[in-house]
C-alpha positions as CSV (number, residue, x, y, z in Angstrom):
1,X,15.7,44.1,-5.9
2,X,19.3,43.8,-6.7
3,X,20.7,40.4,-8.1
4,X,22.8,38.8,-5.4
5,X,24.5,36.1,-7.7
6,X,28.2,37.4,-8.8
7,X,27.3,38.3,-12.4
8,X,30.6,35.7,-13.1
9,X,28.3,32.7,-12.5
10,X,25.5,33.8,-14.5
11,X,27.8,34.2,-16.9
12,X,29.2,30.1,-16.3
13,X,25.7,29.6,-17.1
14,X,24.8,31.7,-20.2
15,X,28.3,29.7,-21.9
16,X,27.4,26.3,-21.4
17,X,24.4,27.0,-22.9
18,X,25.9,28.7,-25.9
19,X,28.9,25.9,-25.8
20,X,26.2,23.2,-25.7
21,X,23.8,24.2,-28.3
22,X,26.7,24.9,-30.8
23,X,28.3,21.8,-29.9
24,X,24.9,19.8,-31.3
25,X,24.6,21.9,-34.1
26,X,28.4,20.9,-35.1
27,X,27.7,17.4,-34.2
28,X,24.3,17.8,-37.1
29,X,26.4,19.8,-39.8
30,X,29.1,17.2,-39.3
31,X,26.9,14.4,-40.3
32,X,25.4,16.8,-43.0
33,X,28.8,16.8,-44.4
34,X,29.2,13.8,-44.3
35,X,26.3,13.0,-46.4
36,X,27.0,15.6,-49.1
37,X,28.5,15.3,-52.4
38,X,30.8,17.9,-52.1
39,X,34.5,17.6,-53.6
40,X,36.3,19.0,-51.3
41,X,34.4,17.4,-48.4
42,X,37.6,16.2,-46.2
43,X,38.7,19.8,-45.2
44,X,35.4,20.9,-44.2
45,X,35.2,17.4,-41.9
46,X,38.2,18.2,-40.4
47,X,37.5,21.3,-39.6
48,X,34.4,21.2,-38.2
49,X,36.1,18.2,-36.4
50,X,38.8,20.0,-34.8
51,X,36.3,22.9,-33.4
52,X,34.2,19.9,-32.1
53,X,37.1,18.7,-30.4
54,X,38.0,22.1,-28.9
55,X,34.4,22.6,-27.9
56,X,34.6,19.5,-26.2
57,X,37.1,20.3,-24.3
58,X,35.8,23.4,-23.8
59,X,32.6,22.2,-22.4
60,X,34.3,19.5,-19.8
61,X,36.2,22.1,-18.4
62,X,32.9,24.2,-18.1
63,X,31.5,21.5,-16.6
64,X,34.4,21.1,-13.7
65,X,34.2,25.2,-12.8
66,X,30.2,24.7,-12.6
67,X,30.4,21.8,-10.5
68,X,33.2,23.5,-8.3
69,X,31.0,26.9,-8.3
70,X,27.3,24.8,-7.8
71,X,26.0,26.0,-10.8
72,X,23.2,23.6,-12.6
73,X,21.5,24.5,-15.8
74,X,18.2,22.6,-16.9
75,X,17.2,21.8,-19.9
76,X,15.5,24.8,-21.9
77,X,11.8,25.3,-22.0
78,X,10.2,27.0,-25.5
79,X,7.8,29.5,-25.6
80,X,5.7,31.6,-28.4
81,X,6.3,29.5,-31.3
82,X,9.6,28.6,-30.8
83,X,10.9,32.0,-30.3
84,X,11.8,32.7,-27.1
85,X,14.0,30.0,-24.9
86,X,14.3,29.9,-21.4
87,X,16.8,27.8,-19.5
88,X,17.0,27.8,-15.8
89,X,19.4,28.0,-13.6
90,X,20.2,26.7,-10.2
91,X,23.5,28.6,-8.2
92,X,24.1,27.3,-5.1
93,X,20.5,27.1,-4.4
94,X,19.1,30.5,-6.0
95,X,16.8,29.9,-9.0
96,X,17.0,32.0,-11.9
97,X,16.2,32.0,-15.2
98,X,18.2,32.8,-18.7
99,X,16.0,34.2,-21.3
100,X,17.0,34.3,-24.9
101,X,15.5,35.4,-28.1
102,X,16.4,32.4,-30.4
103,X,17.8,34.6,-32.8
104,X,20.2,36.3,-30.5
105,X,21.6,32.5,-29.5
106,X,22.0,31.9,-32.8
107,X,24.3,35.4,-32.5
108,X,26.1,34.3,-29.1
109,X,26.6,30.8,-31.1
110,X,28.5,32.6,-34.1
111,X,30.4,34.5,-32.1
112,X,32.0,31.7,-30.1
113,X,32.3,29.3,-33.4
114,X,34.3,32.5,-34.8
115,X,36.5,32.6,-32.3
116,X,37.0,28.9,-32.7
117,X,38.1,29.9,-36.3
118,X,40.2,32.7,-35.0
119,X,37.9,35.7,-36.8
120,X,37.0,37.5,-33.5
């Protein structure tokens, strides 16, 4: 049996994930930053800053298009050792399920921060 979700919102659904998880890994390397003894720590803060800032605002517009669309995402569930993460989904009342491989968020999460940079 065919999906009957537009693959668009699945899609909604599989970037606030990746926008949120990189957006609390900033918010940690930030404060790792902060607390290092680098010398040339003040570039690196407001870098890491500025992408915050755009994530942000990334993620509140996400947020508006989601709640337009009725798109909910729960918090994720970990299985096999930490491996595997599954988040699910409600869409205007049709369960689903997003299931990564931690390592490939961890991809999806690079990719975004390097468009943030502007390295596509």
């Amino acid at each position: 049996m065919g999906n009957i979700l537009p693959s668009e919102d699945i899609e909604i659904a599989d970037q606030y994930v990746i926008l949120n998880l990189l957006i609390d890994t900033l918010e940690r390397e930030l404060k790792s930053i902060e607390a290092s003894t680098i010398r040339l720590q003040k570039p690196y803060l407001e870098l890491t800053d500025n992408v915050l800032k755009t994530g942000r605002r990334d993620l509140i517009e996400l947020k508006r298009v989601m709640r337009q669309k009725g798109i909910k995402v729960f918090d994720k569930v970990i299985h096999s050792e930490g491996d595997f993460w599954n988040y699910k989904y409600l869409i205007r009342g049709y369960e689903g399920n997003l299931n990564y491989l931690k390592y490939a968020l961890k991809m999806k999460m690079q990719k975004r921060l390097m468009e943030y940079f502007q390295l596509k």
